[in-house]
C-alpha positions in Angstrom: 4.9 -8.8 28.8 6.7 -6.6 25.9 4.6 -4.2 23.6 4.6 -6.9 21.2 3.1 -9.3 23.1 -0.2 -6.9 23.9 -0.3 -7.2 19.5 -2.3 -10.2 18.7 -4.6 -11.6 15.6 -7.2 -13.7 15.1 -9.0 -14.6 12.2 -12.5 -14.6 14.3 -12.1 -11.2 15.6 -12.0 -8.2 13.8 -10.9 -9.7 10.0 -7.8 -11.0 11.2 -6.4 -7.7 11.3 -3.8 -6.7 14.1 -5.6 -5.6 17.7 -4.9 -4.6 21.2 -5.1 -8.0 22.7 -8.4 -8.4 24.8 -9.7 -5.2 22.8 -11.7 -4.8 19.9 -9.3 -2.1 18.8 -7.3 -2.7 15.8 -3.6 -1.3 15.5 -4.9 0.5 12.5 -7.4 2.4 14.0 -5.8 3.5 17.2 -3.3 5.4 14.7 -5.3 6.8 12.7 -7.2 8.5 15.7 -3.6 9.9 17.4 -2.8 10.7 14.1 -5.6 12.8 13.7 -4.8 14.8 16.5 -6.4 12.6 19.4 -4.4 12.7 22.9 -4.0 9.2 24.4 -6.5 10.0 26.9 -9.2 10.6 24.3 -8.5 7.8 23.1 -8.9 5.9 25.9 -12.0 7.6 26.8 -13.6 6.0 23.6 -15.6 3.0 23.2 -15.2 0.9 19.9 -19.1 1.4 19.2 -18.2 5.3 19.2 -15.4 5.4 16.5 
């Protein structure tokens, strides 16, 4: 599996927009938290009901 491949979308989930395939995490948001300042770690330590 390449990076790519862990990118999917569905219209059903989350708008359509792009997501961490069996996540509830859209591209978008993951980069707006590390660009915030977030280490990968805290990211990982949060839930999508606690963004």
């Amino acid at each position: 599996m390449t990076r790519l491949d862990r990118i999917t979308s569905d219209p059903a989930v989350c708008h359509g927009r792009p997501r961490v395939r069996g996540l509830r995490y859209t591209v978008e948001s993951l980069l707006e938290l590390l660009s915030a300042g977030m280490s990968i770690d805290e990211v990982l330590g949060t839930t999508p009901t606690s963004m």
